[in-house]
N, C-alpha and C positions, 0 to 999 in steps of 0.2 A: 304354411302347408294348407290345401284346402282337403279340411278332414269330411268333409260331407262324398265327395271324389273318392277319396282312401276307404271309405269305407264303402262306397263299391265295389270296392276291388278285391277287400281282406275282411276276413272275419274279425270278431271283435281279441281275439285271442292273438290271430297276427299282428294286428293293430297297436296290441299294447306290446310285442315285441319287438315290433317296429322301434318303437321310441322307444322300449332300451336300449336297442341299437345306436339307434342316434344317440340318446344321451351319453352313450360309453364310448363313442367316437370323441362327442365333441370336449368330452373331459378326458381322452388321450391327447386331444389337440391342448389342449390348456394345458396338459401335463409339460407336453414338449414345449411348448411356449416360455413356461412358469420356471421349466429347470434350468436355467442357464448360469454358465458357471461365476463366481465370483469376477474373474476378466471381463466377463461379457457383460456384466454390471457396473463393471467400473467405467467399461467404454463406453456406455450407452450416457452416464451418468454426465463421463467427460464431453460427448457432445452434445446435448443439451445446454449444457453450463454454456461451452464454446459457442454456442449458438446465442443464446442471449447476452453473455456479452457481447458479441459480435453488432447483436442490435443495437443495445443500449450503447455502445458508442458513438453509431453513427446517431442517435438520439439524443446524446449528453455531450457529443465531441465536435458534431458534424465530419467525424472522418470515423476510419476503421483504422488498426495496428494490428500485427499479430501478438496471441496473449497465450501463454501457456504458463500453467505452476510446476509442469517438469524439470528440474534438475539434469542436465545432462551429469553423465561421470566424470568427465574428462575436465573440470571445471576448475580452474586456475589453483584454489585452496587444494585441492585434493593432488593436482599433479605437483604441487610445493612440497606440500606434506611426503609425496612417497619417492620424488625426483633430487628434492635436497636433503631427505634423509632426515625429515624433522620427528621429534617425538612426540606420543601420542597417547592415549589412554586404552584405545581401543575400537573396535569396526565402526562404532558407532561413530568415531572422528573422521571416517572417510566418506560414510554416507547409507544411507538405509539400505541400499542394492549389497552393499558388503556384509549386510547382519545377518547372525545363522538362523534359518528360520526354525520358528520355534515349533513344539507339535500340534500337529492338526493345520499348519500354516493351508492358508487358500490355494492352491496347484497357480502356478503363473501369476500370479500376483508380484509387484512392483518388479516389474519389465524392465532391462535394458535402455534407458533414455538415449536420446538422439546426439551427434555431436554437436560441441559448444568450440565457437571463438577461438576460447581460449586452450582449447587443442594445436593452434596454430604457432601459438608464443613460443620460440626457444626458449630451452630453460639451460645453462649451464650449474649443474650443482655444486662447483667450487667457486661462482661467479654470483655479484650478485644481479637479479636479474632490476635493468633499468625501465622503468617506464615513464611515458609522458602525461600530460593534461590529459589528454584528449584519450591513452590506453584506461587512463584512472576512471574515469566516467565511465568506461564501457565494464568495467572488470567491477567496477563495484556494484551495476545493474544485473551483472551475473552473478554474484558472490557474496553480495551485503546480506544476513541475515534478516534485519529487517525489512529490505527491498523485498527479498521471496516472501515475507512474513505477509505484508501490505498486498501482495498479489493473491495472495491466498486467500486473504479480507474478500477480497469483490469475487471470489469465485465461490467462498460460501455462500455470498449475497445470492447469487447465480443459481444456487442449487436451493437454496431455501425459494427461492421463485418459482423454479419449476414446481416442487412441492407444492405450492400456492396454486399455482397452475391446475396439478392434477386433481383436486377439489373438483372441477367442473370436467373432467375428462370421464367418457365413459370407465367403468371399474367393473371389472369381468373376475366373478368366482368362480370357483369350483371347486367338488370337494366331493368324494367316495369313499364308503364306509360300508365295513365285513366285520358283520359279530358274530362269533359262534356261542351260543350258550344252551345250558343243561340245569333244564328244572325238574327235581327230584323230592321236594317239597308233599307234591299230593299222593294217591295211591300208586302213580305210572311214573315213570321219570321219562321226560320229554325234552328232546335236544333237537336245535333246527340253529340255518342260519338268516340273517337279515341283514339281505346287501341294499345298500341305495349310494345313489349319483345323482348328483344336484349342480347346478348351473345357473348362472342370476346376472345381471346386469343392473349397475344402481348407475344413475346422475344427477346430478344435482345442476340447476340450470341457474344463469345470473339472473333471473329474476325470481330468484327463489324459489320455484317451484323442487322439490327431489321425489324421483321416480324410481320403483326398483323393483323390477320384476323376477320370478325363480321358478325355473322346470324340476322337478325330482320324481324317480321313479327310485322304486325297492320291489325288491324280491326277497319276499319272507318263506322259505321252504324246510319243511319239518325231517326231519334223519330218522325218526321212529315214525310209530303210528300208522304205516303204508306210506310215507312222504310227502304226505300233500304242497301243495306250493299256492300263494297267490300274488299275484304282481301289484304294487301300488302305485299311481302315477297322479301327481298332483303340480296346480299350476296357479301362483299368484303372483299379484301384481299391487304395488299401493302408490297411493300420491300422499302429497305436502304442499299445499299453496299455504304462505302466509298472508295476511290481508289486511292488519292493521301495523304494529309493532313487529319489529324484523324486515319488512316488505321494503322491497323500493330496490333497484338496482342498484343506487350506489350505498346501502347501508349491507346488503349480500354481498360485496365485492369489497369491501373497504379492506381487508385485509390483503386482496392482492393487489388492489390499487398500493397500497405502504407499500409490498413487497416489492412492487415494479417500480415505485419509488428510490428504494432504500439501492436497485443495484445501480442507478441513475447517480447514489449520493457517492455509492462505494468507488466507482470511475472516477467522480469528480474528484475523491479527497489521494483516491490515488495517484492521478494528475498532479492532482499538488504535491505530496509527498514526492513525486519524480524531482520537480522543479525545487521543493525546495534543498532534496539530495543531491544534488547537483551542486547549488551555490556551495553546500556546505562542504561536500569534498572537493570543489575548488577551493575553497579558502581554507580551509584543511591543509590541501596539497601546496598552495603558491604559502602557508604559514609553515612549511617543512622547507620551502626553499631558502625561507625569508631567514630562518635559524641555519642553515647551512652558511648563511652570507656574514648571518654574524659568526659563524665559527670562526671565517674565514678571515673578517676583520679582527677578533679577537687573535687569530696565532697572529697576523702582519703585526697587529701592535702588541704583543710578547716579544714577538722578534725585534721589535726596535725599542722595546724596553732593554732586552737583553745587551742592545748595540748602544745604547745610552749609560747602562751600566757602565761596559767594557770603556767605553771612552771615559768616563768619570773616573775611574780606578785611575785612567794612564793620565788623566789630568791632574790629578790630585798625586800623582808619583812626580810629574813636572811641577808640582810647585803654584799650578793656576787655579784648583779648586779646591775646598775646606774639607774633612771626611765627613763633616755631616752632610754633604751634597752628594757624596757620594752612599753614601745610608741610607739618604731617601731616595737617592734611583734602584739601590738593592732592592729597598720598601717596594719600591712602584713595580719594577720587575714581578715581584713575587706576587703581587697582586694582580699583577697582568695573565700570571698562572694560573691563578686561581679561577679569572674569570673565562682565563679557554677551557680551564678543563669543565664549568660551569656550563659553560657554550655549549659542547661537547654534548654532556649529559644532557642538554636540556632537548637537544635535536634527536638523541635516542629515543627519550620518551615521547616528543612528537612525532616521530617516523613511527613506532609503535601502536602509537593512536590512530595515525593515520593507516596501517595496516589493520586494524581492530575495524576502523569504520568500512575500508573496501570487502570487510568477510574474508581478510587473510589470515593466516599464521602470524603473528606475534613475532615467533623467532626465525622468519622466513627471512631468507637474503634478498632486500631490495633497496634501491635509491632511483632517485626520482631523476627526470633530465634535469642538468640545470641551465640549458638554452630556451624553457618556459619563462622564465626569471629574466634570463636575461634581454631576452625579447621584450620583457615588462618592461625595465630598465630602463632601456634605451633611451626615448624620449627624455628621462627626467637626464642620464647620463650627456646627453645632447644639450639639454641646458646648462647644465655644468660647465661644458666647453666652451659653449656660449658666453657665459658671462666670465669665463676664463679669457677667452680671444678679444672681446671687448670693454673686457674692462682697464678703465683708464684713472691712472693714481688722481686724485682729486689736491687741486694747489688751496692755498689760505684765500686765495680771490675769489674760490667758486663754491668754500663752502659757506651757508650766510652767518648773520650774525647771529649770537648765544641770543641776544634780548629781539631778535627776527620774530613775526608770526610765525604758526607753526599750525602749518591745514592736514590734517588726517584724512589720509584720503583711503574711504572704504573698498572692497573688492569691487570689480564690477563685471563684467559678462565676457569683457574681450575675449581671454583663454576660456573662456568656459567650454567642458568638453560636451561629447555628443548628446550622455542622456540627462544632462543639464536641462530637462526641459521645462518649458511653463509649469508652474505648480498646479491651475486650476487641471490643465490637460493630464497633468501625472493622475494627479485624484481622480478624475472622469474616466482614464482608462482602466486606473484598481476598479472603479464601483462596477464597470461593464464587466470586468477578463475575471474578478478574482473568484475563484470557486470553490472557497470556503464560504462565500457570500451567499453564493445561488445555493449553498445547502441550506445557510440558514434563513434565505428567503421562503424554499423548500420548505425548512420546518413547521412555517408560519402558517402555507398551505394545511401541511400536514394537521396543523391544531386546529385547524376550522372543521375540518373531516372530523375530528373526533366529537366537537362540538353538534355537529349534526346528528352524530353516530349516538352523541349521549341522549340526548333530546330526546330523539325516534324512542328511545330506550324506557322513556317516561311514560309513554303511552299504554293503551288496552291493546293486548294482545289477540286475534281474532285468527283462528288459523282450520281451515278446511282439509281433513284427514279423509282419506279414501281409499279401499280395499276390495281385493278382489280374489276368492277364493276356488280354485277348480277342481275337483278331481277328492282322493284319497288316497291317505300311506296305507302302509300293511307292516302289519307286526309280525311275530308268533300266536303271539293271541287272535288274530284275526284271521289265520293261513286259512280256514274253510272259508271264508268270503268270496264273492265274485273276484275279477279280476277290475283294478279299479280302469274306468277310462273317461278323456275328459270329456264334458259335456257342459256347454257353456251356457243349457238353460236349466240346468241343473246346479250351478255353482251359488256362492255365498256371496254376496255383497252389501257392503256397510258404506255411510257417509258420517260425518262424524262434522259439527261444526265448534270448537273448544276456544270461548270466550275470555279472556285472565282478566279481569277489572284491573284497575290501577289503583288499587287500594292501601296496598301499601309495596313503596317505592323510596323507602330511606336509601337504600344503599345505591340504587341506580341515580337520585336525587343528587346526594355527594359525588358521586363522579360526575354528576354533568357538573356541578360550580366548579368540582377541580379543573375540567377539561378548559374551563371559560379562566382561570388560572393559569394554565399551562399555556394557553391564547396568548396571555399578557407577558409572561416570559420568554416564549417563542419570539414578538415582537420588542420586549426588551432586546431579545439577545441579535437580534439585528440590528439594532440603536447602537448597541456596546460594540459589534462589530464594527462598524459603519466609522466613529468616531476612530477607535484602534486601526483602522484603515486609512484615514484621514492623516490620523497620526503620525503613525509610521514612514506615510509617503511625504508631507512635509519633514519630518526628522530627516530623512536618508536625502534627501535634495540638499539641504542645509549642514547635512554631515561631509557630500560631497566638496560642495563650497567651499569649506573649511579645510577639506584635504587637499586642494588644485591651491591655496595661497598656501599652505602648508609647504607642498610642495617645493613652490618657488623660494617660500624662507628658507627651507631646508636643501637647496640645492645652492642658494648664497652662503650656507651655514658651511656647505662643504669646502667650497670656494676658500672661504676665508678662515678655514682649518688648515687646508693646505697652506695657505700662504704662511699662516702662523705659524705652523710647522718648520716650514721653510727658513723662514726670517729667523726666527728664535732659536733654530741650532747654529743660524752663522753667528747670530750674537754670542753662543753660550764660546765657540768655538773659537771667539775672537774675546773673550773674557768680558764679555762687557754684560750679562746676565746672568742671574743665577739658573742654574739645572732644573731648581723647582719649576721654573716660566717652563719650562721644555717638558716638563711632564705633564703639566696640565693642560699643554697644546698638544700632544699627542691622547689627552682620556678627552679632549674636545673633537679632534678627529675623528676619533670614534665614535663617542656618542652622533656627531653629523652625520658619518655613512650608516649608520643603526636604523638613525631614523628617519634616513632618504629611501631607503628601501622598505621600512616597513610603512611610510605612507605611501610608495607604490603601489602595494601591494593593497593596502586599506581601500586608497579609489577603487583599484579594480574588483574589488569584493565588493564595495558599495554600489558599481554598476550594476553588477550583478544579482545582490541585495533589491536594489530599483524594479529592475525587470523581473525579479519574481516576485515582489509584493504588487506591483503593477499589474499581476496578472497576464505578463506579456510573453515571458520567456517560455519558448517552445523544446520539451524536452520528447526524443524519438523513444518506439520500447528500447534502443540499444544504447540509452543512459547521454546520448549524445543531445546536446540544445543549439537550438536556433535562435541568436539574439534577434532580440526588436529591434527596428532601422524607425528610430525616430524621425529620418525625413518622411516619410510616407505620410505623418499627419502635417510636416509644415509647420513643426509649435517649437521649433529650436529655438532658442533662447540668440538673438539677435547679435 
């Protein structure tokens, strides 16, 4: 405002009414501003966060995802819980939106969420409900407690950065005050009141400089005495330059440089944690199929224990076998009982786990497809056939001699399956993709920052204070006074230049050696990493290897269970063996199909193991992954 102009216009009296006016405006504007309800706080808060994440994605990801920590209601656990009639402890098992709000709760506060997915799944409550691979991934990214838990991580990160952020964002106060008081103390007893309203604006700039200026008027006017009144109107302003220790943009910012960091780190490890949830409820879910298959070989061979029994009675009543053969086919029977109802239990308590990991009910009715399985299957079940259709009884001509050479011949690459790949190129792509890595490279940055941060720290401190005083208040005590107004050749000003020697600096001293410490274990713990990377992706290539000749043993294994099976009851059936031979070709059958299925299953978790220690596998926000296509680099193993 040009006050030289204004007071052309208006006496000194209007003038300073003037700006009450204004002042009492612009602190009903700040009022309105300022009040806004708990919702309106929470919104503003949620899109900020949404916003920086939004960035640091495309900064840490190169892509963007939608992210939200909302829970919808309708959220697979919850319509278990209240559609099959599970039991419960109480609201708090359904979900925060069902809890009774307590007193004084915030009006609108936790709202109604959006709907989920899993609104769409039929539930029959006398049924149980079946789902696939592919429902399991999506249901546990909506459902896992820890999945929401980890999303929540980076959205603190989020909100502790804006925080960081608003350090350098203009900050607008304001504040009004009404005192009425009565002094009764001297001869008269004197009562007035003393209004004032103040407004100020502070910022603090990255290069250290902080600034903060404040308008205040009061009105101090007397209730006794004839009521006199005098208005006070005062106006200051200060600076803060640092100039030696503290100074420097990047020793002012280091704290939100970390914070924009640290939501950089919280994506990354979240990223990970997708990818490695993933593997894990894949292997989870196909080691729930893989105990289902043994239930299922466990009753076939009860059942032919039981039909080995019954035939041994009726043999041993003709006359053709001993009762002790027929005692150890009871034996074996019973033992075959024991391991299905084994089998049984042991599939409850992993379907249970495996509902524990996807954030379900425990006592929810579910079973898994088992055409996931058997899709697995297939291949190794194809080889089986295979070497069933081509195999050909082997004469005394064709097999060589006992005292023959005898060459061991190692695995080699022919079957090798897809992510079979070069080991150098496996390692090369961990060290680029994995991002547990780039946090802890991240760290390493981070230790140098502090290293600098400590240093600076060591120094003389040299900082330029400056002030600027206009105007006056008005009390009680001063109500016969003029009316105060500003005048800025009239006002007060100071410079102030406040030197700190570096005299003594023990304690700033020790934290800089630490910081030059925490250097070397930042860099350690990239080493350690580095190696554990190395590691791990040689083991899992090696472990593959191991599982694809496994494989093939173990599908000859079955081959020639069967057969055993086969041959050994016409013998027993034709008197020419004992029962025993037939029971130990039936716990050899099994143990074969046991373990053709469960190194199925093992490769394909190992794949999958591969591609997320590889840093390859691509998992969506909706829990669903994108395998790596190892031809794209060209490093297939030949």
């Amino acid at each position: 405002m040009n006050l030289h102009l204004f007071n052309d216009k208006c006496t000194g009296r209007y003038q300073d009414k003037f700006y009450l006016l204004i002042l009492l405006i612009l602190c009903l504007v700040f009022v309105q501003i300022g009040c806004r309800t708990p919702s309106e706080h929470r919104q503003e808060a949620d899109k900020a966060a949404s916003d920086i994440i939004t960035g640091k994605q495309e900064e840490a990801l190169g892509k963007t995802e939608s992210f939200s920590i909302e829970r919808p209601s309708d959220i697979l656990r919850r319509r278990l819980m209240t559609e099959q009639q599970l039991l419960y402890s109480s609201e708090a098992s359904l979900g925060t939106d069902q809890l009774d709000h307590i007193e004084h709760w915030p009006k609108d506060e936790y709202p109604q969420a959006g709907s989920s997915p899993d609104a769409n799944i039929p539930i029959d409550p006398n049924k149980p409900l079946k789902i696939s691979l592919v429902d399991a991934l999506q249901i546990g990214a909506r459902n896992s407690d820890e999945y929401q838990t980890r999303k929540e991580n980076v959205f603190r990160e989020a909100l502790d950065l804006d925080l960081e952020r608003n350090a350098f964002r203009n900050i607008f106060v304001g504040q009004v005050d009404s005192l009425l008081s009565t002094d009764s103390s001297g001869s008269r007893t004197v009562s007035g009141t003393e209004s004032s309203g103040a407004v100020g604006l502070s910022r603090r700039l990255q290069s250290g400089i902080d600034l903060s200026t404040a308008l205040a008027v009061d009105l101090a006017n007397l209730l006794t005495q004839g009521g006199a009144s005098s208005m006070g109107l005062a106006g200051d302003a200060s600076i803060s330059i640092p100039l030696l220790r503290g100074s420097g943009r990047h020793i002012i910012t280091e704290s939100l440089t970390q914070a924009e960091r640290d939501v950089v780190y919280a994506i990354h490890e979240f990223e990970r944690f997708k990818r490695t949830f993933a593997v894990n409820t894949a292997s989870e879910y196909l080691s729930v199929l893989r105990q289902i298959d043994e239930v299922t070989n466990a009753e076939e061979n009860y059942r032919s224990r039981i039909s080995t029994s019954r035939r041994a009675r009726r043999w041993t009543d003709a006359g053709r076998t001993s009762e002790i053969e027929v005692d150890q086919a009871v034996q074996s029977e019973l033992g075959a009982r024991s391991r299905w109802i084994s089998a049984k239990e042991r599939y409850n308590n992993r379907i249970d786990a495996f509902k524990s990991t996807l954030g379900l009910p425990t006592d929810a009715l579910i079973e898994l497809d088992p055409n996931d399985l058997e899709e697995l299957r297939a291949p190794a079940l194809k080889m089986v056939e295979e070497i069933l259709t081509k195999q050909v009884s082997e004469t005394a001509e064709e097999t060589p001699p006992a005292d023959a050479p005898i060459e061991l011949l190692p695995p080699t690459d022919e079957d090798a399956g897809p992510f079979e790949i070069d080991e150098s190129m496996a390692v090369r792509l961990a060290l680029e993709n994995r991002l547990d890595l780039k946090v802890a490279l991240g760290g390493v940055y981070d230790a140098q920052r502090q290293v600098v941060v400590r240093a600076d720290a060591l120094g003389a401190e040299l900082t330029f204070l400056g002030s600027a005083d206009i105007g006056s208040s008005r009390g009680i005590g001063s109500v016969g006074a003029d009316d105060a107004q500003l005048h800025f050749n009239k006002g007060s000003y100071s410079g102030l230049l406040n030197l700190d020697l570096p005299l003594e600096r023990t304690a700033e001293r020790n934290a800089y050696r630490k910081s030059l410490i925490d250097l070397e274990q930042a860099t350690r713990n990239v080493q350690t990493l580095e190696d554990q990377i190395k590691l791990s992706i040689r083991n899992e290539l090696r472990v593959l290897l191991e599982l694809r000749e496994t494989l093939k043993i173990q599908a000859q294994a079955v081959v020639l269970a069967r057969k055993r099976v086969n041959s050994t009851t016409l013998f027993v059936e034709a008197g020419r063996t004992e029962i025993r031979n037939l029971l130990e070709a039936l716990d050899a059958l099994l143990g074969a199909q046991n373990s053709l299925t469960s190194d199925v299953v093992s490769y394909r978790v190992g794949e999958l193991e591969l591609q997320r220690d590889m840093g390859v596998l691509q998992v969506d926000e909706k829990g669903l992954w994108r395998e790596f296509s190892p031809e794209v680099v060209n490093h297939v193993k030949q």
